[in-house]
C-alpha positions in Angstrom: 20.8 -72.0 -14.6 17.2 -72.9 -13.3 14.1 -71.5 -14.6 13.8 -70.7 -11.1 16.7 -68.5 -10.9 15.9 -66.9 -14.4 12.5 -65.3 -13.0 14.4 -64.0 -10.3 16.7 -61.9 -12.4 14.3 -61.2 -15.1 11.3 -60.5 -13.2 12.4 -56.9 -11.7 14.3 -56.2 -14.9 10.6 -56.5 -16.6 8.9 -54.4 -13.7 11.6 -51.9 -13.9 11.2 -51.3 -17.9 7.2 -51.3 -17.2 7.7 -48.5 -14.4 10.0 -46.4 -16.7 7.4 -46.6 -19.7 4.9 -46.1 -17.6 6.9 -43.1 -16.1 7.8 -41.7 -19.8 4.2 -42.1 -20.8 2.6 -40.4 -18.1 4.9 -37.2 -18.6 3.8 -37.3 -22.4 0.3 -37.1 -21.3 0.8 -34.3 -18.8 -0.2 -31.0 -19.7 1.9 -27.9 -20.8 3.6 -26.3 -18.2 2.4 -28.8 -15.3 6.9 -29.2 -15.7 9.6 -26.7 -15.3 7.5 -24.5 -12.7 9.6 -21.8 -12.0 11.2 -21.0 -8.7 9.1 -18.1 -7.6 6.7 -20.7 -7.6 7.0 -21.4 -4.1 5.1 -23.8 -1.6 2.8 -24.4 -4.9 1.5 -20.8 -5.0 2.3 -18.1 -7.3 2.4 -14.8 -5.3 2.3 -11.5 -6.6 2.5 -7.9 -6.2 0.1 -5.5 -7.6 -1.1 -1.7 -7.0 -4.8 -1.8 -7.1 -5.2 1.7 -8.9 -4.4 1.0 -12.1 -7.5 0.2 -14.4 -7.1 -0.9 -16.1 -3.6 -3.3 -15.9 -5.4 -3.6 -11.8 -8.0 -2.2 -10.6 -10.4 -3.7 -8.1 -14.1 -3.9 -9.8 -16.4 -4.3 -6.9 -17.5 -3.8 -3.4 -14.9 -6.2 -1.8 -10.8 -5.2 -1.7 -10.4 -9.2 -3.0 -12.3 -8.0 -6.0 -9.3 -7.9 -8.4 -9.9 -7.2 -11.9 -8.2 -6.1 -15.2 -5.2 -7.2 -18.0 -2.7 -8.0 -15.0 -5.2 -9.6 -13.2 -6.1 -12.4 -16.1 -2.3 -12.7 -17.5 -1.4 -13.9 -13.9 -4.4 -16.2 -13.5 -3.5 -17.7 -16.7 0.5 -18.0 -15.3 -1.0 -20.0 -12.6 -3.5 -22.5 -14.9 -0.4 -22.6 -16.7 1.8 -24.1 -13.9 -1.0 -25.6 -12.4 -1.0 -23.8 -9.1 -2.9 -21.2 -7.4 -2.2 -17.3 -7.1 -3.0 -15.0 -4.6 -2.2 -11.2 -4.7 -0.9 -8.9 -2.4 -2.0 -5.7 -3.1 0.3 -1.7 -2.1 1.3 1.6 -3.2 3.3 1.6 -6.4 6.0 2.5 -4.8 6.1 -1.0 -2.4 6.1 -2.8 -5.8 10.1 -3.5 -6.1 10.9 -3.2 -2.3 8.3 -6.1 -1.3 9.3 -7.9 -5.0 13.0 -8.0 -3.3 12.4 -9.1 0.2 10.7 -12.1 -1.2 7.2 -11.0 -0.2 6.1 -11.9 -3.8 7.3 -13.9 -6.3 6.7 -11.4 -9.1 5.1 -8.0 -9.5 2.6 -7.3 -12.0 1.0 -3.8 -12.3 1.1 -2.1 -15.6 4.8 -1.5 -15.0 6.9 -0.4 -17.9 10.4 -2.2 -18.7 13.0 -0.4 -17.8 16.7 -0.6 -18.1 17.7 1.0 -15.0 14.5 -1.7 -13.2 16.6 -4.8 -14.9 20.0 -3.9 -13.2 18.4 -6.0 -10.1 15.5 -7.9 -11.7 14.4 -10.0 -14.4 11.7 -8.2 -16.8 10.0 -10.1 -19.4 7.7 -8.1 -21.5 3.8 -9.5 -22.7 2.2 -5.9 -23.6 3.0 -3.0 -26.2 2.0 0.3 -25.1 3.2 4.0 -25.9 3.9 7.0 -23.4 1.2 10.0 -24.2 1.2 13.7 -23.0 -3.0 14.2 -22.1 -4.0 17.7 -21.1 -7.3 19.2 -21.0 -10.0 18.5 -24.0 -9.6 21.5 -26.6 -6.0 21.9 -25.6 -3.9 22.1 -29.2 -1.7 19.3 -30.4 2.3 19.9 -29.7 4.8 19.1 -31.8 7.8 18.1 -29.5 8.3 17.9 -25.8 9.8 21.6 -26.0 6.0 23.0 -26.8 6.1 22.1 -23.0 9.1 24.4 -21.6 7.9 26.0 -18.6 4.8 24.3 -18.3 3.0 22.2 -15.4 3.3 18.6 -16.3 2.1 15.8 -13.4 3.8 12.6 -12.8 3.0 9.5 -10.4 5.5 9.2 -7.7 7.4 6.4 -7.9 7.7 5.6 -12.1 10.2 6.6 -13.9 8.3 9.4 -15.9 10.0 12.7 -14.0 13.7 10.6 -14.4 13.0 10.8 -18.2 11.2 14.0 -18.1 14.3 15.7 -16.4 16.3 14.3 -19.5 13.9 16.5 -21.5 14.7 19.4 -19.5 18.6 18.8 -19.6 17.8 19.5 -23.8 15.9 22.1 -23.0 18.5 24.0 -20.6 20.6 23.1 -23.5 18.8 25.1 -25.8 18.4 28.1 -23.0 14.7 27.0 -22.6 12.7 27.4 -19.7 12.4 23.5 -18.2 9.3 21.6 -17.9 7.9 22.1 -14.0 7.6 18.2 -12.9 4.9 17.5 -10.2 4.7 14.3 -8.6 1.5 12.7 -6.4 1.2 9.2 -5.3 -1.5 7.7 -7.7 -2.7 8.0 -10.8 -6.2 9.6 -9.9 -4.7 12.6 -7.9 -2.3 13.1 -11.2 -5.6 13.1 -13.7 -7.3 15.2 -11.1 -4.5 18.1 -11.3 -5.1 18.7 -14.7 -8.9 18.4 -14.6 -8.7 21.3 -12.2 -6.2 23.3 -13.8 -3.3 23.1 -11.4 -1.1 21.4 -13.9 -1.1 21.7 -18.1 -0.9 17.7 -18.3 0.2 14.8 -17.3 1.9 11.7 -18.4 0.4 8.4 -18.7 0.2 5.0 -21.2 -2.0 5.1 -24.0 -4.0 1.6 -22.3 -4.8 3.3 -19.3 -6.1 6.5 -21.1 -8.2 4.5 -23.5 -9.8 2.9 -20.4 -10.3 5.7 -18.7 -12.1 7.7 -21.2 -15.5 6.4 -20.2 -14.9 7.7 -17.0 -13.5 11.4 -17.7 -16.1 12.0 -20.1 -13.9 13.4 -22.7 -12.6 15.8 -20.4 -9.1 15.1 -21.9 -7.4 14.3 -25.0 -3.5 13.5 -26.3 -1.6 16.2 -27.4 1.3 14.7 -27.7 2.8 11.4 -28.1 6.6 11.1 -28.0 8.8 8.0 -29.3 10.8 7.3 -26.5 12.0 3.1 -26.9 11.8 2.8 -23.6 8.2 3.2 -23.2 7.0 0.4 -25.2 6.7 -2.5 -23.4 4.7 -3.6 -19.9 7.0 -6.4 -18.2 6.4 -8.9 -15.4 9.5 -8.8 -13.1 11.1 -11.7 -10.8 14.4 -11.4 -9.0 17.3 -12.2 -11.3 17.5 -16.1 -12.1 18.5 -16.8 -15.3 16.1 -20.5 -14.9 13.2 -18.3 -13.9 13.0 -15.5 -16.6 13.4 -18.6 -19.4 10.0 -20.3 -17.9 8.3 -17.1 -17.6 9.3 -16.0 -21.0 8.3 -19.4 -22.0 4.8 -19.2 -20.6 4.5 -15.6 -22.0 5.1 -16.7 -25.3 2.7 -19.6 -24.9 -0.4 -17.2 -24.2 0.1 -15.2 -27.3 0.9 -18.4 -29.2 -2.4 -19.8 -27.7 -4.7 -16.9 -29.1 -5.6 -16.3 -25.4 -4.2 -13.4 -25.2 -5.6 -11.2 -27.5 -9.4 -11.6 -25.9 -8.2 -9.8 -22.9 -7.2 -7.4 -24.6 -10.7 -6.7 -25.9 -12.1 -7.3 -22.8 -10.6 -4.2 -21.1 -10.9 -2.5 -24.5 -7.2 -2.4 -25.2 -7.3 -2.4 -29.2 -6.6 -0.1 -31.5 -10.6 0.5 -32.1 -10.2 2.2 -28.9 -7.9 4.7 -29.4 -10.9 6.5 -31.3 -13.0 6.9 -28.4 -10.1 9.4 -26.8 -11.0 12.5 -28.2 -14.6 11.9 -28.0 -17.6 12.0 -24.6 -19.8 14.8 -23.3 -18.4 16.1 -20.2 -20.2 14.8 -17.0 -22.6 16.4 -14.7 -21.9 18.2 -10.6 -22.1 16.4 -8.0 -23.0 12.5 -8.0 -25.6 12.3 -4.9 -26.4 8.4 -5.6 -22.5 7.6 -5.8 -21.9 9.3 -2.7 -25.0 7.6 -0.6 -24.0 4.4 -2.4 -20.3 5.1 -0.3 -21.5 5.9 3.0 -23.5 2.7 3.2 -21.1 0.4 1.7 -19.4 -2.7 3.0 -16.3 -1.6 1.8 -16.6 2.1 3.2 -17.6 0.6 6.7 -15.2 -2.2 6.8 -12.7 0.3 6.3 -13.7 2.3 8.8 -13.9 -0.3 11.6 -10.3 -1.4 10.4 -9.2 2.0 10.8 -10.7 2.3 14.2 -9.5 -1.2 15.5 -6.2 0.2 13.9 -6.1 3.5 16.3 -7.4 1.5 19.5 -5.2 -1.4 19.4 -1.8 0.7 18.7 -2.7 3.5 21.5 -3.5 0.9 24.0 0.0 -1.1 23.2 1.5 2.6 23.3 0.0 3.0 26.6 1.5 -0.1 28.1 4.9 0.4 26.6 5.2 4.0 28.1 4.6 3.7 31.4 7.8 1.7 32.8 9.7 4.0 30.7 7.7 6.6 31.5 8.3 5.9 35.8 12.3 4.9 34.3 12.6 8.6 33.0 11.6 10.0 36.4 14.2 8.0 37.8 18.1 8.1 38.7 20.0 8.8 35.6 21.5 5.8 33.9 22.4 3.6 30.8 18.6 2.7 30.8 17.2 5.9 31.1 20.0 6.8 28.6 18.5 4.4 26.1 15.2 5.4 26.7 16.0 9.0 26.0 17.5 7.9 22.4 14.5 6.1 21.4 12.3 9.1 22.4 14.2 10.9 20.4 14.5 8.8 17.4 11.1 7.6 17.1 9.5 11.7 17.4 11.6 12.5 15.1 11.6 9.8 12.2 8.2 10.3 9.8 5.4 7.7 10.4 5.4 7.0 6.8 9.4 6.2 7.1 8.6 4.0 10.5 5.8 2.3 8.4 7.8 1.3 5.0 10.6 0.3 6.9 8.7 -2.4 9.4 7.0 -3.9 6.1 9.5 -3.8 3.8 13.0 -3.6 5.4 12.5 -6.5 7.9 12.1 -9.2 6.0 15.2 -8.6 4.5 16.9 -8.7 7.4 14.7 -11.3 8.9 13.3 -13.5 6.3 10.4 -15.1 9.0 8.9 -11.4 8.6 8.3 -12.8 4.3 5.4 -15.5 6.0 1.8 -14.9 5.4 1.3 -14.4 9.0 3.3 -10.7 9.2 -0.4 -9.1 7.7 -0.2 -5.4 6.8 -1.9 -4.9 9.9 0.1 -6.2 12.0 3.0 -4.6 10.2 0.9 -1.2 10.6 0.1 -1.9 14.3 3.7 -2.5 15.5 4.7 0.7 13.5 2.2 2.5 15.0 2.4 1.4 18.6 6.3 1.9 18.7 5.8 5.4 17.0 3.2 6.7 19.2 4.9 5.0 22.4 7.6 7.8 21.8 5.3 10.7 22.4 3.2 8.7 25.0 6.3 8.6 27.3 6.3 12.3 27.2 2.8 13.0 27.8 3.0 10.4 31.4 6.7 12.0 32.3 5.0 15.2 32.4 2.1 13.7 34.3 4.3 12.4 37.0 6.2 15.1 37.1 3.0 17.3 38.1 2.6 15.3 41.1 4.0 16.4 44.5 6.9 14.3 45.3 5.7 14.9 48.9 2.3 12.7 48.4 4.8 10.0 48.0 6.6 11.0 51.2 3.3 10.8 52.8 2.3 7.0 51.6 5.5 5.8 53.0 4.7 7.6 56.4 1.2 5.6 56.2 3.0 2.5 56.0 2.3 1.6 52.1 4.2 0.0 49.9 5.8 1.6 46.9 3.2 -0.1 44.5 0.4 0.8 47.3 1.7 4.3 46.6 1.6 4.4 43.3 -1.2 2.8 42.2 -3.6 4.8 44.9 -1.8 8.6 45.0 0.3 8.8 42.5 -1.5 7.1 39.7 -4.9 8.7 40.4 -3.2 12.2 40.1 -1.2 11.6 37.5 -4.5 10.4 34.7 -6.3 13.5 35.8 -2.9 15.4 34.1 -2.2 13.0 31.8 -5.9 12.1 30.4 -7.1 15.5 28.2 -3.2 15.4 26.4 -3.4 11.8 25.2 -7.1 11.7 24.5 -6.0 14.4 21.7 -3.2 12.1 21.1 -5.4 9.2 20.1 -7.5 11.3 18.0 -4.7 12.6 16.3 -3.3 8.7 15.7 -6.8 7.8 14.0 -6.4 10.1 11.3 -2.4 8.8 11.0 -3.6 5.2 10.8 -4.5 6.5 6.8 -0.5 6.2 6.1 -1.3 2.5 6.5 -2.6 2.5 3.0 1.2 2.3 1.7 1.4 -1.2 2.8 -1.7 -1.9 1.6 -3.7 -2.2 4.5 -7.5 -2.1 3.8 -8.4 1.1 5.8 -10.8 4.0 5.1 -8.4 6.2 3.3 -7.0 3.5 1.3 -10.9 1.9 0.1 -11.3 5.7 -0.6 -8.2 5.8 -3.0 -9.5 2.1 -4.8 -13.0 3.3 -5.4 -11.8 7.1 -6.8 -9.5 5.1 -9.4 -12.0 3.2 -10.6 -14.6 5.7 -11.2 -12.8 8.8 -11.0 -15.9 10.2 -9.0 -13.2 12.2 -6.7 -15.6 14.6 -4.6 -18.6 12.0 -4.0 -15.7 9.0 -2.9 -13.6 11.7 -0.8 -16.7 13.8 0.9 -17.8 10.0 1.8 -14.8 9.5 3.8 -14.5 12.8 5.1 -18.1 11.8 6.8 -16.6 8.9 8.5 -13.9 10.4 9.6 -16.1 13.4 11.1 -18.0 10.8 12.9 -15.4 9.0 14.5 -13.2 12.0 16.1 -16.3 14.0 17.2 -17.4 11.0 19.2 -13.6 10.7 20.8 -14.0 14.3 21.3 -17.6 13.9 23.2 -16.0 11.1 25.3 -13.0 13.4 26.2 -16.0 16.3 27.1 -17.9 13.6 29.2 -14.6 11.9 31.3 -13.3 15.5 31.8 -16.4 17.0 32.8 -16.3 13.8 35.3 -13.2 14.5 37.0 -13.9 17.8 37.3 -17.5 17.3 39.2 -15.3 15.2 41.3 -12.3 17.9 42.2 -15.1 20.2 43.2 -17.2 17.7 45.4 -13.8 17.0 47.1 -13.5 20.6 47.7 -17.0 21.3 48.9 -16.1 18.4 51.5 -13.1 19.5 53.0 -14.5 23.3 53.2 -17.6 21.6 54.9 -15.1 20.2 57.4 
């Protein structure tokens, strides 16, 4: 064989061992974790799911609602150094957590959320914190001894954790025993369950120890632990992912490799999560009235008035689509009977008499598991909230211009034909006319009843006023200043509506009379 022939065959044999050494040496040099990304890692982002009322696991420590700070927070920024990829969050209620985690809006949900047994049935937990469940009530309150020092008592729970499911296991003991049972309250955050027992409506609540230790600088010592019971399942905070067996072992891998780093325990200290701070619980001079500077600081905020105009832009946009979807079926209605106006009837019906709230959870989190294109970046929370809304307030709309044309003479629309004018002629210059002048004071009262609904948007974590309202109060626990700051806007929005509907009423009034005066005159 030729030399010639030899460098043919041995020539790519010797660039194909170069490339794989190459290859093999450039995956020793790559950094931990840049392989084995998991497969919530998708489109080489890390998504995830967070309640922004939580300081502080996440809690939003600024003027801006992108402002995300607190343990959650820094764990899942490290996750995404760790894979090498960025993460967004998409911040909701507590209770979206697990419905948006399942329709693949996120691919895991972070939020101080305790691992659960009855949460790992349909996802993957994988524990990174220790924490402890604590009864707080009231500073000065005595210590109990056992959960049945609290038969018959007040005890307030967030809606949406599994605190009242354990706490009725308490009370099937206590029945047991012919003990009264512990009365279970249930409000949607954890601000407006500290503020029950801070104005006595409940005896305590139920919280984990890391959120009380943060919280102590802002209740003042207003409250202490009385109680602090050993229940397993309260001992861990767990990232979930939907079950994959390939994705739990990376994240449990990565988890282990930030406390094996030492990285780990700095955060902790950071959002004074260490035993040190336990001490500080039953400590602090109580705080004074009313916070003036706090609530000035509110009403001229970015945050407070970029919540308002979202809330306004909210009501405007979803009446106006209301409007436009009620009149054909509104005109249909009026009509001969049939399968349309039978259809029409049904959604009327079904829409008035389904909650908002209902309407709203199910467009955001029940379509994309139907329709996965509703899990892109591009269905926003408002645009989940303005469909919602525009459907929902399209079903009394339709009433409010039934009834309208209704009003009207049917023999003004005899008399257009007689002139000669065409069915859209007659219509748009005698019936239409009429029919605002009916129609207008009803669904002016209408849209200032839909601003104030707009606040349910907060559940899907749109940005509104309620909702920046809600952030601000858990991060300060300033309730009155943050609340009374809201109440202002809201004041200020409706009595303007209500001084337009005045003025465009007052105008069609002045004109029925000068219409009168001229045909008298005549």
């Amino acid at each position: 064989m030729s030399g010639s022939r030899y460098a043919t065959i041995l020539l790519p044999l010797l660039f194909w061992v170069v490339a794989c050494l190459t290859v093999q040496d450039a995956r020793a040099q790559a950094p931990a974790g840049a392989e084995g990304r998991p497969g919530f890692v998708r489109d080489g982002r890390l998504v995830v799911c967070t309640n922004p009322t939580l300081p502080p696991m996440t809690f939003i420590d600024g003027t801006s609602d992108s402002d995300l700070a607190g343990v959650d927070i820094d764990v899942a920024r490290w996750l995404g150094r760790y894979w090498h990829v960025p993460v967004s969050f998409v911040t909701m209620d507590f209770i979206g957590l697990f419905p948006s985690l399942e329709a693949g809006r996120c691919g895991m949900v972070i939020s101080g959320v305790l691992r659960q047994p009855a949460r790992e049935l349909r996802f993957d937990a994988v524990p990174y914190q220790q924490t402890g469940l604590v009864v707080v009530a009231r500073a000065g309150t005595p210590r109990v001894g056992a959960m049945e020092a609290l038969s018959g008592k007040v005890l307030a729970v967030q809606s949406g954790t599994s605190y009242a499911a354990r706490i009725a296991q308490d009370n099937a003991a206590l029945a047991a025993s012919h003990l009264a049972p512990i009365i279970i309250q249930q409000y949607p955050t954890e601000d407006q369950v500290v503020q029950q027992v801070l104005i006595g409506r409940a005896f305590a609540f139920v919280s984990q120890d890391v959120e009380l230790y943060f919280r102590q600088k802002q209740l003042h010592g207003k409250v202490s632990v009385i109680f602090q019971p050993s229940y397993p399942e309260y001992r861990d905070f767990a990232i979930y992912i939907r079950k994959d067996a390939q994705d739990r072992a990376a994240l449990d891998g990565a988890v282990r490799a930030l406390h094996d780093s030492g990285q780990f325990q700095p955060i902790l200290q950071r959002w004074q999560i260490t035993p040190s701070a336990a001490a500080s619980v039953q400590g602090g001079a109580a705080a004074g009235g009313f916070n003036w500077r706090t609530f000035g600081a509110a009403l001229v905020s970015p945050a407070y008035l970029r919540g308002a105009a979202i809330t306004l832009a909210m009501a405007v946009l979803s009446h106006f689509s209301a409007i436009l979807l009620a009149i054909p079926m509104a005109l249909k209605l009026n009509g001969r009977d049939g399968l349309t106006k039978t259809a029409i009837r049904c959604y009327v019906g079904l829409f008035r008499a389904a909650p908002t709230l209902l309407q709203l959870l199910f467009v955001w989190n029940a379509l994309p598991q139907f329709f996965p294109i509703f899990r892109e970046g591009w269905f926003t929370p408002f645009l989940a909230a303005w469909i919602s809304l525009s459907i929902n307030e399209a079903a009394y709309q339709v009433e409010i211009n039934r009834a309208a044309l209704q009003a009207i003479d049917p023999g003004q629309a005899l008399a257009g034909d007689a002139l000669g004018m065409s069915r859209l002629q007659v219509y748009r210059h005698v019936i239409f006319p009429q029919a605002l002048r009916i129609a207008l004071p009803p669904t002016i009262n209408e849209f200032i009843s839909l601003i104030k609904t707009t606040s349910l948007a907060s559940v899907i974590s749109l940005q509104e006023l309620l909702a920046t309202t809600q952030i601000n109060v858990a991060r300060s626990f300033e309730f009155t200043e943050y609340y009374a700051a809201a109440l202002i806007y809201y004041l200020l929005i409706v009595f303007f509506f209500l001084w337009v509907q005045k003025r465009i009423e007052r105008r069609f009034a002045w004109a029925d009379r000068l219409k009168a005066s001229q045909h008298a005159a005549a």
